[in-house]
NUSE-542589 format. One record per residue (C-alpha): x, y, z. Coordinates in steps of 0.5 Angstrom, whole numbers, plus 500, padded with zeros to 3 digits. Layout:
N
XYZ ...
end
This chain:
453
240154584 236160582 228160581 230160574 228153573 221153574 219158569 214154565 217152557 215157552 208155550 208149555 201147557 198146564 194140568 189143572 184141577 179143572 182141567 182149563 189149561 187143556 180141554 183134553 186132560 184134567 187131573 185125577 180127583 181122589 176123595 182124601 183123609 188124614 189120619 195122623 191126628 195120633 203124631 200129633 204131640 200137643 205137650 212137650 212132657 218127657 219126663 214119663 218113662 218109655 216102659 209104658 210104651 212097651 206095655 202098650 204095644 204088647 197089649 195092642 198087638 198081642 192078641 194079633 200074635 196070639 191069633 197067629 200063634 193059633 193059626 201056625 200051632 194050634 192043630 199040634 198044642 192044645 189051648 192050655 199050651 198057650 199062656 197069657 203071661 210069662 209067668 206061668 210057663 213051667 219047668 219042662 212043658 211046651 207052651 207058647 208065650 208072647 211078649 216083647 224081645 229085648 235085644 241085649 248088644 255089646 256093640 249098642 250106643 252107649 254115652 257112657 261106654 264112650 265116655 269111658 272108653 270102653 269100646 273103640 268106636 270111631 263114629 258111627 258104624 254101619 252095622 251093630 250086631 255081633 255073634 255075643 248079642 243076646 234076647 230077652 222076652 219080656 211082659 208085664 209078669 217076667 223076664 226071660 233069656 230065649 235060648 236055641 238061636 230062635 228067632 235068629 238073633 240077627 233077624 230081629 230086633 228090641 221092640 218086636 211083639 212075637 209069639 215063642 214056642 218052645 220049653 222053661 228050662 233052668 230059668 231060660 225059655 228053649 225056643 223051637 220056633 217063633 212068629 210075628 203078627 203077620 202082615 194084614 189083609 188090605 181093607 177092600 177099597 171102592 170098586 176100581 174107577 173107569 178113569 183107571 189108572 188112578 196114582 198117588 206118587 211118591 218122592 223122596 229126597 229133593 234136597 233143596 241146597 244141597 250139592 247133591 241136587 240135580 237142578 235139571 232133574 227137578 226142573 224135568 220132575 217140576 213139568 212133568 208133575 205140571 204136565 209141562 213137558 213130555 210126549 202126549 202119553 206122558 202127560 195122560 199119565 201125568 194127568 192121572 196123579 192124584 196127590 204127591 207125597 213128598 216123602 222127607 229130606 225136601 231142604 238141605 241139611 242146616 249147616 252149622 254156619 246158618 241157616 240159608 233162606 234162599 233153599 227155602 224160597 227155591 223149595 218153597 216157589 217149586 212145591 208151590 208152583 206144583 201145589 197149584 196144580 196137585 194136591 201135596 203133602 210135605 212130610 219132614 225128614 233127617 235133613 228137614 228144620 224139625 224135631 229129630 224125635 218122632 213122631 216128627 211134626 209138620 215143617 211150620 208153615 212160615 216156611 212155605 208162605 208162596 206154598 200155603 196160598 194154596 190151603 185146598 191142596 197143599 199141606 205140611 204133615 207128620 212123619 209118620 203119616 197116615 191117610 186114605 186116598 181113594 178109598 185106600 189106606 196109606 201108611 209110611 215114614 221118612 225112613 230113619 225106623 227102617 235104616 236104624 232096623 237095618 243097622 241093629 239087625 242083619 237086615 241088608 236091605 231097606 226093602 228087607 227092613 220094611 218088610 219086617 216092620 209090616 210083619 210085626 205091625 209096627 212103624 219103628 220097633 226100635 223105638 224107644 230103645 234106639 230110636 228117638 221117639 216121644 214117650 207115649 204112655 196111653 197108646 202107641 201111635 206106630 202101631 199100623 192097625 187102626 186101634 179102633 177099626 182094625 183096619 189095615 193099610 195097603 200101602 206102606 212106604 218108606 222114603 230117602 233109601 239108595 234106590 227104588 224097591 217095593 213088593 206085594 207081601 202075603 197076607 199073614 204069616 208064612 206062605 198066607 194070601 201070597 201077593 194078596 198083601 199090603 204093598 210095600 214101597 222104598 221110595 229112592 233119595 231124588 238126589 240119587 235115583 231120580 225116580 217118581 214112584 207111582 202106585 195105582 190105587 185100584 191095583 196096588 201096581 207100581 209105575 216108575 219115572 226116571 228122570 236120570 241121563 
end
């Protein structure tokens, strides 16, 4: 793929942040903030150990599960039925615990299992749940065995933070019912605006040098951002995106013959061409030259030199990411928490995956156990409530799935503030569904943009 592809159509007519290029139309300007400090990783110590980890998250959001524990049983148990550790469930009375799920697999990764030869694996599989898998609640106090196949062993995961109700019997804990922390309450954003509708869009998956990229779709998604092409509606629309969000996977995947710096000349001329125009934030994927663990840090920026011209409206950031624009707090990954989810539990679709992480409050839950992360001691960053605010997000997304899914949830637990919740958005590989996801910050409504034959 050549640079050909951005030249602009003879004629064709650009937004501007000022709107000089068409005195009808001038982009959509929204008030910005990052808030991602929190990935950022300054020391690359990793001889701690990742149960500190553990014991953070339970602290963080334990008192979240226990405000939801109350809510669902707190008209049919007493408050002394509520334990604040392990330890203290007795033999025969009901009460409810709360700690951190382990999820013991016979088919989890083990270096040494395949060394040794003791499973027959051949590469990686899709799924690794199976009938003999087993959970554990744990905290800081005791270790136990949950037993009554609640919650359903397939629906969850190691990591979750959850409330259980039920009986200690011969050492195991008899489960009858369980919860999450549930999904939180969007902080209200700023009274809608009268240039409503107002976007951020998101897009995953570019995939610069990659065979599976469609030149002519990115070419059609470069003038549509820039207003270069498309009837008159489609460019007031255009017009009203106020930030791109470039969710992961921009750049092929490094093959193992080097390293082609002509994929990051051509990624690096469109998103530039595009950052002349929109404010832009790359975040790092799978397939992205960056570290593999997460918190993934920003793609340097030696590799955008055409781009970071461009100080005021382009910029490369974490994955995770966290922001407000306009008002509103959004909150997401390049996808690896949500697909690692989908293959330790039955979760069958990204959007069913992301949907469990928002009801447990936690970006990757599986990490440390299954999923590569930085050993974080003092706090952990993948937690979604704002640990000094308490603030909750209103959108939360996750980038480079087969296709476009997203759902309004509830607020809390089951049946609470239905469609009154955070929204949840599986933003499509662009190399596979050519779609631009766009989300109406004032509504929380989602428009798409195809850009397929």
């Amino acid at each position: 793929m050549g640079l050909d592809f951005l030249r602009k159509p003879q004629g064709a007519v650009d937004l501007h942040k000022s709107g000089g290029g068409n005195p009808s139309l001038s982009r959509t300007q929204l008030p910005y903030e990052n808030l991602s400090k929190r990935f950022l990783v300054s020391t690359g110590q990793y001889s701690q150990q990742y149960s500190s980890l553990y014991y953070v998250r339970l602290e963080l959001l334990g008192e979240a599960v226990l405000r939801a524990a109350r809510a669902k049983w707190g008209g049919q148990l007493s408050n002394a039925q509520f334990l604040e550790a392990l330890k203290k469930a007795k033999e025969g009375g009901e009460c409810v615990v709360i700690g951190t799920l382990y999820k013991s697999m016979t088919l989890k990764p083990s270096v040494l299992h395949e060394y040794m030869k003791h499973l027959a694996i051949e590469g990686p599989m899709d799924k690794y749940i199976s009938d003999s898998d087993t959970l554990y609640l744990e905290d800081q106090t005791a270790r136990v065995q949950l037993l009554g196949n609640t919650p359903p062993v397939g629906n969850v995961t190691t990591g979750l933070i959850v409330a259980v109700r039920g009986r200690m019997s011969d050492a195991c804990f008899h489960a009858t019912d369980y919860c999450l922390a549930g999904a939180t309450s969007p902080t209200p954003g700023p009274a809608p605006s009268p240039e409503a509708p107002r976007y951020v869009a998101f897009v995953s998956g570019l995939r610069f040098g990659d065979a599976s990229a469609n030149e002519v779709h990115l070419r059609l998604l470069h003038e549509y951002l820039l207003g270069s092409s498309g009837s008159a509606e489609q460019k007031e629309q255009a017009s009203r995106i106020g930030r791109l969000i470039v969710v992961g996977d921009t750049l092929a995947a490094v093959k193992t013959e080097g390293f082609d710096v002509k994929v990051v000349e051509q990624a690096d001329g469109w998103l530039g061409e595009v950052s002349a125009t929109l404010p832009v934030d790359v975040m790092p994927g799978a397939t992205d030259p960056c570290n593999a663990t997460l918190p993934q840090q920003p793609i340097h920026a030696a590799l955008f030199p055409h781009s970071r011209r461009q100080a005021d409206t382009f910029q490369s950031v974490t994955n995770p990411y966290d922001c407000r624009v306009g008002g509103v707090r959004i909150i997401g990954t390049s996808g690896q928490p949500v697909r690692d989810l989908m293959a330790f539990s039955s979760c069958t679709t990204p959007l069913d995956a992301l949907k469990l992480t928002v009801q447990a409050r936690c970006l990757a839950p599986t990490a440390p156990d299954t999923m590569g992360c930085y050993p974080f001691t003092k706090s952990d960053p993948f937690c979604m409530v704002n640990q000094d605010t308490g603030e909750g997000a209103s959108v939360i997304f996750s980038g480079g799935h087969d296709r476009v899914q997203y759902e309004r949830l509830g607020v809390g637990g089951e049946g609470g503030g239905e469609g009154q919740g955070p929204l949840c958005v599986c933003v499509p590989d662009f190399s596979v569904e050519p779609v631009v996801v766009l989300v109406d910050i004032d509504t929380l409504e989602v428009d798409l943009v195809e850009f397929g034959a």
